[in-house]
Backbone bond lengths (Angstrom), bond angles and torsions (degrees), N, CA, C in turn:
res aa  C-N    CA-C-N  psi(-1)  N-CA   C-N-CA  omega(-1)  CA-C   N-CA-C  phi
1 X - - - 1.474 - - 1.515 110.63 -
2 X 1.463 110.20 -27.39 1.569 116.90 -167.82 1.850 96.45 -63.47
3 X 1.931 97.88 -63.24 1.006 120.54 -148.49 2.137 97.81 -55.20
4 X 1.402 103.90 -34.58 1.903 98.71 170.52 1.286 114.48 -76.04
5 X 0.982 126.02 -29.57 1.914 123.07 -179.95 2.033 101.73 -65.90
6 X 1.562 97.54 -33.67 1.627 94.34 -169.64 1.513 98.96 -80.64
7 X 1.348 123.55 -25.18 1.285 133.66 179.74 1.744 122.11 -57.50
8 X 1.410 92.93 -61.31 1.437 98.81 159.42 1.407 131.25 -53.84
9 X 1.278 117.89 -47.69 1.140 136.27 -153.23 2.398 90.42 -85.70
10 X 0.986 100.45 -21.88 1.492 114.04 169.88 1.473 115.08 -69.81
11 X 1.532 106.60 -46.57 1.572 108.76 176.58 1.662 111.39 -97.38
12 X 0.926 113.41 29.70 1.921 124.63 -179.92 1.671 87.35 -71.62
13 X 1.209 115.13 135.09 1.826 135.19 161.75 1.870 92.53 -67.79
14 X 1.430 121.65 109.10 1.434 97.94 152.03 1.680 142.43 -112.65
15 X 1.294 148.40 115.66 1.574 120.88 -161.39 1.787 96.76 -95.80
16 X 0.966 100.00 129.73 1.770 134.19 143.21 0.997 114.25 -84.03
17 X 1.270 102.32 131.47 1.962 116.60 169.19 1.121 89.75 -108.82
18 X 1.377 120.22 146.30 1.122 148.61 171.52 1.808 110.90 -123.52
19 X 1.229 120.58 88.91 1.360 138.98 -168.91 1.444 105.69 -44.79
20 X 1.328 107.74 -41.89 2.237 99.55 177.69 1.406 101.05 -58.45
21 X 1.381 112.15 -68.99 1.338 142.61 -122.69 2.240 82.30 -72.91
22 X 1.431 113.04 -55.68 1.387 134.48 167.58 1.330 113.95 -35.76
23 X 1.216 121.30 -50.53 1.525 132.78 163.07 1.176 129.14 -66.56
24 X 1.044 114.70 -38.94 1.540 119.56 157.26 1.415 123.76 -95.85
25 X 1.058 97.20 19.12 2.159 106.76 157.67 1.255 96.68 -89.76
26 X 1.414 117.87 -71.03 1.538 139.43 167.46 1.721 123.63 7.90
27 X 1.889 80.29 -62.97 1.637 98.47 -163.57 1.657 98.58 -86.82
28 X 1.467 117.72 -56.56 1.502 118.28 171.97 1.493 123.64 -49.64
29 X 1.501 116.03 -62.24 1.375 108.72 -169.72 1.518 106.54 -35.09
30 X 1.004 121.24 -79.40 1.442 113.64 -167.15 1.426 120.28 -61.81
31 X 1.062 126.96 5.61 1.667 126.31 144.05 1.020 132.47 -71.25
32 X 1.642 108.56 -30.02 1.576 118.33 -176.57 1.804 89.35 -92.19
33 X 0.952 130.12 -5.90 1.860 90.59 -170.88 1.989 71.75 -134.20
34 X 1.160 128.75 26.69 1.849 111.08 125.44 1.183 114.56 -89.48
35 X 0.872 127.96 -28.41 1.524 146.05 -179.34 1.783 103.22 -54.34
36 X 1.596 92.12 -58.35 1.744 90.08 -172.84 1.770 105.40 -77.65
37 X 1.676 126.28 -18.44 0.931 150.00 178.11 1.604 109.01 -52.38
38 X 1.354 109.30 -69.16 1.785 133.10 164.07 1.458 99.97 -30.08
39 X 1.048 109.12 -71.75 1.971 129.26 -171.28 1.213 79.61 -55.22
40 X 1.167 155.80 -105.51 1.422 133.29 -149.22 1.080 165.51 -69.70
41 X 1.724 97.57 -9.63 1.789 120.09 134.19 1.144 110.47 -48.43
42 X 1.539 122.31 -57.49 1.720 112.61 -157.88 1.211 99.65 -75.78
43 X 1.562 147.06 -22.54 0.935 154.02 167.09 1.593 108.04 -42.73
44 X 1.256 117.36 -45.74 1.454 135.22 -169.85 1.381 107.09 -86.44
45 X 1.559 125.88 -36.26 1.445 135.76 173.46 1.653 94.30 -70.35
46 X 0.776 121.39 -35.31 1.882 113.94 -168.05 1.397 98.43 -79.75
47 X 1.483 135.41 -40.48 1.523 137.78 172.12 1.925 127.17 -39.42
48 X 2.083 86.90 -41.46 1.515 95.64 -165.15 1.321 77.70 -88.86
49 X 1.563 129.87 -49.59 1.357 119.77 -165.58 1.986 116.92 -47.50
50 X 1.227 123.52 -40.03 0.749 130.20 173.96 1.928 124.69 -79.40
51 X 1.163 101.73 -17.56 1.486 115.09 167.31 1.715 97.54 -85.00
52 X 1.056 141.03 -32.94 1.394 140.81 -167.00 1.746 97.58 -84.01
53 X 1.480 114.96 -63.64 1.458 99.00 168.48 1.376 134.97 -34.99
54 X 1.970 113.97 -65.30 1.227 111.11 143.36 1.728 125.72 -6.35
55 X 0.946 112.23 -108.01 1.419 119.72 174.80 1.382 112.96 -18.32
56 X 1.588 127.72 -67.88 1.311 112.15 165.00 1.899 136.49 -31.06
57 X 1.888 95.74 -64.09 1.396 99.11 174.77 1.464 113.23 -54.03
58 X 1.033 117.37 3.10 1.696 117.40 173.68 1.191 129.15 -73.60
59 X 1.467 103.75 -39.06 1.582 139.74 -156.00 1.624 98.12 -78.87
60 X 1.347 125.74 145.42 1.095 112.40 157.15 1.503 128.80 -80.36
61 X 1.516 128.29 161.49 1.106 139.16 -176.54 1.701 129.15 -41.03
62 X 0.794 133.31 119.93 1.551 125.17 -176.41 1.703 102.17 -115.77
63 X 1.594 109.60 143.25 1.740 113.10 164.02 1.202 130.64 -38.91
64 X 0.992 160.29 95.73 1.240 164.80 -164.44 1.634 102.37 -82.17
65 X 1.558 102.43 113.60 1.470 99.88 -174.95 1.525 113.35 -156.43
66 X 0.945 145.32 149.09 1.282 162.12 -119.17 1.830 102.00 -79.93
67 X 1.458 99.64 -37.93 1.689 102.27 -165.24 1.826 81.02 -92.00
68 X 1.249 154.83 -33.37 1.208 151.83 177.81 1.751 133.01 -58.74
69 X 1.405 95.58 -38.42 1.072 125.19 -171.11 1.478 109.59 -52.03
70 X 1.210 134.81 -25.63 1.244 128.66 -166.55 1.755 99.96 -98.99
71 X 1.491 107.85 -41.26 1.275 113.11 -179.60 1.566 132.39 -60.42
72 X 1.266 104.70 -38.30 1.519 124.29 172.87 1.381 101.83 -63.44
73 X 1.684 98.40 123.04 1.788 147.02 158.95 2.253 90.99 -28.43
74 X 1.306 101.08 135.61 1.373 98.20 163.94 1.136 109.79 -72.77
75 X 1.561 119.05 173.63 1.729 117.17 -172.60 1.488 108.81 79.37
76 X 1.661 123.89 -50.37 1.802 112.68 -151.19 1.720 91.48 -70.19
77 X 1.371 84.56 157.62 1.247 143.72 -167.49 1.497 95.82 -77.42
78 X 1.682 121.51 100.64 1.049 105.36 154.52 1.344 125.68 -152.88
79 X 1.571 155.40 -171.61 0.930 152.00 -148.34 1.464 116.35 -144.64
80 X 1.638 114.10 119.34 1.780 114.81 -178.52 1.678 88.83 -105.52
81 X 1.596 74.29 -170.66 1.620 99.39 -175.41 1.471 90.03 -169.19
82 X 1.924 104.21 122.55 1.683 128.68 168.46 1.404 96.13 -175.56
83 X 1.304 76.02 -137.91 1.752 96.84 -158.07 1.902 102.05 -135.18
84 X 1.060 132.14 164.55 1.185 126.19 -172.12 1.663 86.96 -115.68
85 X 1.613 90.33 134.88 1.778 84.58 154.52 1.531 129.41 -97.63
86 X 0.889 124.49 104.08 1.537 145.11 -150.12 1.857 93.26 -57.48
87 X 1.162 117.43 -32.87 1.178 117.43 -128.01 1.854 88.44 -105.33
88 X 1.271 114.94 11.44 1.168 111.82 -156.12 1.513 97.37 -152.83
89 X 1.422 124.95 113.28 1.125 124.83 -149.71 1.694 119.70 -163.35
90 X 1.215 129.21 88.95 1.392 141.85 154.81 1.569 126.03 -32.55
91 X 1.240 117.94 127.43 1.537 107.60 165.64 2.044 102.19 -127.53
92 X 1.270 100.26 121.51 1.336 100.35 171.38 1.727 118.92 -94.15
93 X 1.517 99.32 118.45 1.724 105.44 -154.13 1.879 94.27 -88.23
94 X 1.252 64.34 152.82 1.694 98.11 175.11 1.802 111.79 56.58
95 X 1.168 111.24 83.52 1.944 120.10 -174.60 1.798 83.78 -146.88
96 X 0.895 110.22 138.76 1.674 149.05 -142.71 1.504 86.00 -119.25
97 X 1.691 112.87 136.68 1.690 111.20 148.67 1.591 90.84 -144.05
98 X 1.365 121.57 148.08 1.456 149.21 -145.76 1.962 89.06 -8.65
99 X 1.363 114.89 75.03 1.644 123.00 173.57 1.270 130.56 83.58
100 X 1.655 114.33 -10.18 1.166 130.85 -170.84 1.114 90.11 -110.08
101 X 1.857 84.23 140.84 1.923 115.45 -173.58 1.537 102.75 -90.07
102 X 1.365 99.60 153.44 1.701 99.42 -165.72 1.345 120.56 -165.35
103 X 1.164 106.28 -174.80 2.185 94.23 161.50 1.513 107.67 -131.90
104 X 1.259 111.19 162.92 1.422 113.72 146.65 1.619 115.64 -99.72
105 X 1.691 91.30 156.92 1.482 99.39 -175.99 1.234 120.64 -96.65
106 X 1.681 148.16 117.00 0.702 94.55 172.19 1.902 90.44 -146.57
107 X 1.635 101.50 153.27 1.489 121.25 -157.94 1.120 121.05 -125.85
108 X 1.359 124.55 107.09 1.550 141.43 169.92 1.670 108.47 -20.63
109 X 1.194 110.90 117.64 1.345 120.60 -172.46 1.354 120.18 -119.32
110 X 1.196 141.68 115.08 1.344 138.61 -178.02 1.452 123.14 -84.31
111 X 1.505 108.97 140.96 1.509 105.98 166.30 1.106 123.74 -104.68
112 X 1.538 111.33 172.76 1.464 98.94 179.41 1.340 118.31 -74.81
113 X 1.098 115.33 -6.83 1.860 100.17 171.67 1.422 95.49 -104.14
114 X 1.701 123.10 57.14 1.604 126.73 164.78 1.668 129.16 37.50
115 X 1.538 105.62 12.79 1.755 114.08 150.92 1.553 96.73 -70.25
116 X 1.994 98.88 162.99 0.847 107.20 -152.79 1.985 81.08 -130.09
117 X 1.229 115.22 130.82 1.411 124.52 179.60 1.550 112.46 -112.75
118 X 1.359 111.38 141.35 1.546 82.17 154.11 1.485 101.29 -135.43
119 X 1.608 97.10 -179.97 1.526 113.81 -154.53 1.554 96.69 -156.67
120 X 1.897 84.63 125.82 1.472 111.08 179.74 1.567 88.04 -78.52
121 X 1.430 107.03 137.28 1.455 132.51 -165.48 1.684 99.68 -97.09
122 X 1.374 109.80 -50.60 1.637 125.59 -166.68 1.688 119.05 143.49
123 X 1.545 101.18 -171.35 1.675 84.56 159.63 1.021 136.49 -112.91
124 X 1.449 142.22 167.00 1.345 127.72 177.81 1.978 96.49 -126.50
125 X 1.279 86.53 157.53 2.216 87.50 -172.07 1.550 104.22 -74.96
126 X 1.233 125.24 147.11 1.651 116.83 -165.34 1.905 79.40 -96.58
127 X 1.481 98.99 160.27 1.532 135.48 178.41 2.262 103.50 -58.77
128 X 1.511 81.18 167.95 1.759 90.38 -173.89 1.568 98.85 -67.93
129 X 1.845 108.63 -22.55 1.808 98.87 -179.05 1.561 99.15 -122.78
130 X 1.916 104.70 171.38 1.381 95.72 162.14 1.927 117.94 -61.83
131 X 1.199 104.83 -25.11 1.842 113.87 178.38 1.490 102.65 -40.86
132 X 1.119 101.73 -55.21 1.855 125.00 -161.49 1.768 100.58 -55.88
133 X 1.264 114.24 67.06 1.726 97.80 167.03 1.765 120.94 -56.45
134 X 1.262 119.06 169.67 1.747 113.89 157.04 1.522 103.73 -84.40
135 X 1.554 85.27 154.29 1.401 95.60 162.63 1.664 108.57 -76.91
136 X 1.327 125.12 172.08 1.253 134.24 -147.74 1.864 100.76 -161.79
137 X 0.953 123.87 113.32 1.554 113.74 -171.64 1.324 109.59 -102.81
138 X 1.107 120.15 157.69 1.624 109.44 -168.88 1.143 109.06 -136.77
139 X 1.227 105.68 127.91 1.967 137.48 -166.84 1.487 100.64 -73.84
140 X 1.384 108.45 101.29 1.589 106.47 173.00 1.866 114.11 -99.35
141 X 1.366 107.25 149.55 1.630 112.14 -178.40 1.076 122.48 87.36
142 X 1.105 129.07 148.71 1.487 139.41 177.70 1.576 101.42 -36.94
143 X 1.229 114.64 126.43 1.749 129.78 -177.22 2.028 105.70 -128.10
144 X 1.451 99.73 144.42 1.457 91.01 170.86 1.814 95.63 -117.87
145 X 1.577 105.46 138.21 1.643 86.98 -159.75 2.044 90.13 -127.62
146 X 1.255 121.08 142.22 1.073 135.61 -179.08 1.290 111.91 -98.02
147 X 1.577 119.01 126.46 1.845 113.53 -179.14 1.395 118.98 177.00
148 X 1.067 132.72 133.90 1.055 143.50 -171.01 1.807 123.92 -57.06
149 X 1.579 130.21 99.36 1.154 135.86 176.63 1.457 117.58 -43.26
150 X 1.614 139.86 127.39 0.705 168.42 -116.23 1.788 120.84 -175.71
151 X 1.417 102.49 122.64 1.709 97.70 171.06 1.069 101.42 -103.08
152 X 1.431 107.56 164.71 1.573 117.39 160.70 1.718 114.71 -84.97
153 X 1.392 99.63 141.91 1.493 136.89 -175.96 1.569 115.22 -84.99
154 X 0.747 148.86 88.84 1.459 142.16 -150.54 1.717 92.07 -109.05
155 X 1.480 102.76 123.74 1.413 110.64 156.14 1.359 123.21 -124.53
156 X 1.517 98.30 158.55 1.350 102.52 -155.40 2.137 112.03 -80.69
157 X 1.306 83.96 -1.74 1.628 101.91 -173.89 1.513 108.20 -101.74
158 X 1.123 109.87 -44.44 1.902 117.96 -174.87 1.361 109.96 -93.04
159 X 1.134 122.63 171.13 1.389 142.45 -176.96 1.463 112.51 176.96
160 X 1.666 108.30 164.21 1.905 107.84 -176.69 1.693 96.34 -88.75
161 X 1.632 131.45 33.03 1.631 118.87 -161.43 1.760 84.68 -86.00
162 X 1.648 119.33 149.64 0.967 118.08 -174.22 1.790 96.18 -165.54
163 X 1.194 107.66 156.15 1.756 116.57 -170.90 1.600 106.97 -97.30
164 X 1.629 105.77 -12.43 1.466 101.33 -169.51 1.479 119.44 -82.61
165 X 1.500 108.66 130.38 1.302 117.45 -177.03 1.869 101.69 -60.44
166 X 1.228 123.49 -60.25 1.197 129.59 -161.79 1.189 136.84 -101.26
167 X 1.208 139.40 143.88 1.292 138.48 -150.13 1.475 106.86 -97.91
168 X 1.295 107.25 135.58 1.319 130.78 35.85 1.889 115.65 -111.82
169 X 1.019 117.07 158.79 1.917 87.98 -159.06 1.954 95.75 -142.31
170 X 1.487 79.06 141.26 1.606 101.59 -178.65 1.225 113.45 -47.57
171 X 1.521 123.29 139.01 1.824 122.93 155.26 1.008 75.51 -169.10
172 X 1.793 76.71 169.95 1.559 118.43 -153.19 1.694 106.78 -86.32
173 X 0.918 102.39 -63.83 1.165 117.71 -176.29 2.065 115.90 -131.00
174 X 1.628 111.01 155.49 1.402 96.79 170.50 1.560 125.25 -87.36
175 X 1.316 88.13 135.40 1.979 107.98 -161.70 1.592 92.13 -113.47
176 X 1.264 132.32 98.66 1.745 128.24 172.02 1.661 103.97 -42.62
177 X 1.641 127.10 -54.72 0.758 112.77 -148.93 1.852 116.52 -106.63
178 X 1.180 104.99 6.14 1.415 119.89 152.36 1.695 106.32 -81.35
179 X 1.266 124.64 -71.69 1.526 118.89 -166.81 1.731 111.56 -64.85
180 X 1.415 119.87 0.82 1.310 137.69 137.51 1.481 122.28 -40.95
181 X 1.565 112.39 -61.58 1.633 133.57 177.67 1.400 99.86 -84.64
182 X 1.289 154.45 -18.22 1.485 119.76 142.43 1.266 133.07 -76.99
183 X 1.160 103.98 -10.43 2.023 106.19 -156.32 2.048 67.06 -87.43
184 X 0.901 113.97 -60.54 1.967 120.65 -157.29 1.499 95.40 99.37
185 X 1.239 132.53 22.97 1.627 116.67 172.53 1.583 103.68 -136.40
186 X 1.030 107.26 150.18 1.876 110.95 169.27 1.615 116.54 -72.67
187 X 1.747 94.40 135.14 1.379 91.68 169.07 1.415 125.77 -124.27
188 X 1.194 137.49 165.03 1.389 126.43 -178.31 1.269 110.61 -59.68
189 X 1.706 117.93 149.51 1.568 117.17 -176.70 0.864 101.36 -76.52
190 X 1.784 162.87 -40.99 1.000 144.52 171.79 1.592 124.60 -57.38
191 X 1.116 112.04 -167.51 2.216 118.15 174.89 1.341 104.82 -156.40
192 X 0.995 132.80 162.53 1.513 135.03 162.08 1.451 110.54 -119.46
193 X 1.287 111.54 151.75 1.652 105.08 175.60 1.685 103.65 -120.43
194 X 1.083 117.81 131.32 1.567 136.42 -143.56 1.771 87.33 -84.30
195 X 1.234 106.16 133.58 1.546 124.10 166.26 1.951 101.78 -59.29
196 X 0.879 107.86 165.55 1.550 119.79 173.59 1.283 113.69 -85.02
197 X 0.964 131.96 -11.17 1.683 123.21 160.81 1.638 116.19 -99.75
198 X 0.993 118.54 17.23 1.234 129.39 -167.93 1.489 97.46 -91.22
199 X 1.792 127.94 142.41 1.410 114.47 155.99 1.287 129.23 -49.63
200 X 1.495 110.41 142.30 1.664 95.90 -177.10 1.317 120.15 97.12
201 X 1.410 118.51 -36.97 2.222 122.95 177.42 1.619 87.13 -55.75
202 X 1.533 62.96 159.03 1.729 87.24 171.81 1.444 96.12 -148.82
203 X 1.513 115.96 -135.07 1.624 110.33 -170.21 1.148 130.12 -69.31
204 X 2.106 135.69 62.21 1.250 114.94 -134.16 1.566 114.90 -87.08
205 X 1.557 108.90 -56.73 1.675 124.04 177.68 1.857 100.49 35.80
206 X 0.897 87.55 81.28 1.933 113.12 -177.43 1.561 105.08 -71.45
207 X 1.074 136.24 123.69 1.445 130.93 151.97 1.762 116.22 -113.75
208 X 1.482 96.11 154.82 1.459 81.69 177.49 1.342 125.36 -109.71
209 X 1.719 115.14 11.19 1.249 111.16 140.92 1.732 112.80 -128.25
210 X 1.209 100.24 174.72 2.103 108.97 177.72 1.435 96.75 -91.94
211 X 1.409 141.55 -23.27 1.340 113.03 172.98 1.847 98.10 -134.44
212 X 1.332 107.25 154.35 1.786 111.96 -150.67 1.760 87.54 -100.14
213 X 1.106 113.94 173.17 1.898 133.12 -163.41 1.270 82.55 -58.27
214 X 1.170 112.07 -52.25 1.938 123.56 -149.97 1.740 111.75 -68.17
215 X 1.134 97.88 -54.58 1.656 83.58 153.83 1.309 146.95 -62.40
216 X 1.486 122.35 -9.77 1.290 127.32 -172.97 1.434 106.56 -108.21
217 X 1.549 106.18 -13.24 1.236 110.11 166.23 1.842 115.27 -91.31
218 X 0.998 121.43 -14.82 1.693 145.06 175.65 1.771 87.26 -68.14
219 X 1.256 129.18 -58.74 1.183 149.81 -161.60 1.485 99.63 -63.13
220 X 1.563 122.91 -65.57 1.257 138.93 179.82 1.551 104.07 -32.87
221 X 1.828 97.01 -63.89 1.207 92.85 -165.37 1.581 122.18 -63.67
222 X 1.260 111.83 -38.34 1.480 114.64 169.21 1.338 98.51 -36.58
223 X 1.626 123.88 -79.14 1.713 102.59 -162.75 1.036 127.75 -39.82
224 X 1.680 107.50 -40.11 1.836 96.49 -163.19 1.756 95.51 -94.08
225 X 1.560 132.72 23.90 1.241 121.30 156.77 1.676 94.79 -91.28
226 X 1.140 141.46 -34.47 1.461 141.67 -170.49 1.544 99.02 -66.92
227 X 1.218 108.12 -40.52 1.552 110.75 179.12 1.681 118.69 -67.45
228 X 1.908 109.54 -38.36 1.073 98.19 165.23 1.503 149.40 -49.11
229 X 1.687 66.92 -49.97 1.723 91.21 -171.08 2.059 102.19 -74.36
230 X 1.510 117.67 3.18 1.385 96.63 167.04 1.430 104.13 -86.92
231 X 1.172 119.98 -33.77 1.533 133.10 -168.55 1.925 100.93 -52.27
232 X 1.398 104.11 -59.91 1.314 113.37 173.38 1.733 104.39 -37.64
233 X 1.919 111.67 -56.97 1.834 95.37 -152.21 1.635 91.24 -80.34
234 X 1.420 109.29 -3.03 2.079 100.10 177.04 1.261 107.53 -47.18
235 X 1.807 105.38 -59.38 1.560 119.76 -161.61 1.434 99.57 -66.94
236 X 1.460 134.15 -30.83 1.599 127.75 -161.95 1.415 93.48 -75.76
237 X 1.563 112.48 -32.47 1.818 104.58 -151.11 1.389 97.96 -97.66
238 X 1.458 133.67 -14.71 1.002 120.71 174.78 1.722 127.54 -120.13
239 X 1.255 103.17 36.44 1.659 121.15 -154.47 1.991 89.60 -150.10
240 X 1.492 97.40 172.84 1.580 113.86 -175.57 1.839 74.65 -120.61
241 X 1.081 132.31 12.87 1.432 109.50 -168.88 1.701 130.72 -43.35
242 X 1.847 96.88 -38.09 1.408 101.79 167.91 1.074 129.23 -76.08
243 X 1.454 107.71 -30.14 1.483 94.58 161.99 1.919 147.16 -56.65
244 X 1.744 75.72 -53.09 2.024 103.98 164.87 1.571 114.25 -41.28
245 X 1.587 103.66 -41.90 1.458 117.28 167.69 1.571 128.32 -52.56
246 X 1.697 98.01 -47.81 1.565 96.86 -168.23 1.815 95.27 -79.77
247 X 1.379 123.96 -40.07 1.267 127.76 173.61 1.450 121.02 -24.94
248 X 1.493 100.60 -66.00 1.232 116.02 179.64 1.569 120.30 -50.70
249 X 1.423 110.15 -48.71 1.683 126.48 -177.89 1.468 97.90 -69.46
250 X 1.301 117.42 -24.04 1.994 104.99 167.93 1.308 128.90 -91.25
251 X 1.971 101.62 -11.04 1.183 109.12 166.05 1.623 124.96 -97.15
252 X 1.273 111.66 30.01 1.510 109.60 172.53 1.051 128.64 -115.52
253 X 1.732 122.25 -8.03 1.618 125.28 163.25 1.790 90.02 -52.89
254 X 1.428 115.58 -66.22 1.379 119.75 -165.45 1.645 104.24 -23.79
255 X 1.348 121.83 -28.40 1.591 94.22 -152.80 2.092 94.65 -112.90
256 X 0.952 124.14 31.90 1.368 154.91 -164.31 1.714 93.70 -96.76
């Protein structure tokens, strides 16, 4: 009679809480699966975002003109007409093409009704030093230039602020109202970034986001596997589960 009461009482399921281990399920779990949560909205924002570009580059080209400019969809497709000012010239540091460090170009452009645009040119590969600028060739005469409209991105870390007297001059990122205070002239709040057959492209291969669905969903899944696998060591660290388990699997020839 002893030996079945100790028997049972051997295969009993038991939970232990373990007060650290409980508290810090508590506080993490739900960081790790917003975490994997985040990753899969933006995952979903990068899908339409990239189905919406699509759709644009489809569209044919429209004039790009002063009373329009605010209205036009980011991405569309459209077409100026000026002159480039050669003499006036942006490099946006550190932008990557298949691994290689580099800049984009990009150069105050005039229209014919004398607004002042500018236009990401493409990239060019940066030099063996920071000294080492690229050369930069400069588009003379009336040009009609084809390229995709673009807003500005404002971060809270970058800006075009820069120490260099002379052109063509480093920044970080495009700031309207810094590259405003060097040029000394106003420019439109938007930019376009020039198609590759356009005068003037250089290295363009445009995307319309920096990281693709598939990674943020790669990402997702990591969290909510980090999340699993805490859930898993909760039940190990605060349970006999593995044990009750192996018990059980030695107690079932017996019942044969």
């Amino acid at each position: 009679m002893n030996s079945v009461d100790k028997s049972a009482h051997q295969l009993r399921f038991i939970v232990t809480f373990n007060r650290n281990i409980t508290l810090f399920t508590l506080i993490t779990l739900p960081i790790l699966c917003g975490l994997g949560t985040w990753q899969w909205y933006r995952a979903a924002e990068k899908q339409e975002l990239e189905a919406h570009y699509a759709q644009q580059q489809a569209l044919p080209p429209v004039t790009l003109t002063t009373a329009n400019l605010a209205n036009l969809p980011d991405y569309q497709r459209v077409m100026v007409q000026g002159h480039f000012d050669n003499d006036h010239t942006w490099l946006l540091d550190n932008k990557q093409r298949h691994g290689r460090v580099g800049f984009e170009v990009v150069t105050s452009f005039v229209l014919g009704d004398g607004q002042r645009l500018l236009v990401n040119r493409g990239w060019l590969a940066a030099g063996k030093t920071r000294a080492q600028l690229p050369t930069i060739d400069a588009i003379e005469g009336e040009v009609t230039l084809f390229a995709e409209l673009v807003s500005v991105v404002e971060h809270p870390l970058l800006d075009a602020q820069t120490g260099q007297a002379d052109w063509p001059r480093i920044i970080m990122a495009i700031d309207i109202p810094d590259m405003e205070r060097q040029l000394q002239k106003a420019l439109l709040t938007r930019y376009v970034r020039l198609d590759e057959s356009s005068p003037g492209a250089l290295v363009t291969e445009w995307q319309a986001v920096n990281m693709t669905p598939e990674k943020h969903i790669g990402y997702a899944f990591q969290w909510f596997a980090m999340a699993l696998a805490l859930i898993i060591w909760f039940v190990f660290a605060n349970t006999n589960l593995l044990d009750y388990w192996r018990r059980r699997r030695q107690k079932e020839p017996d019942k044969n």
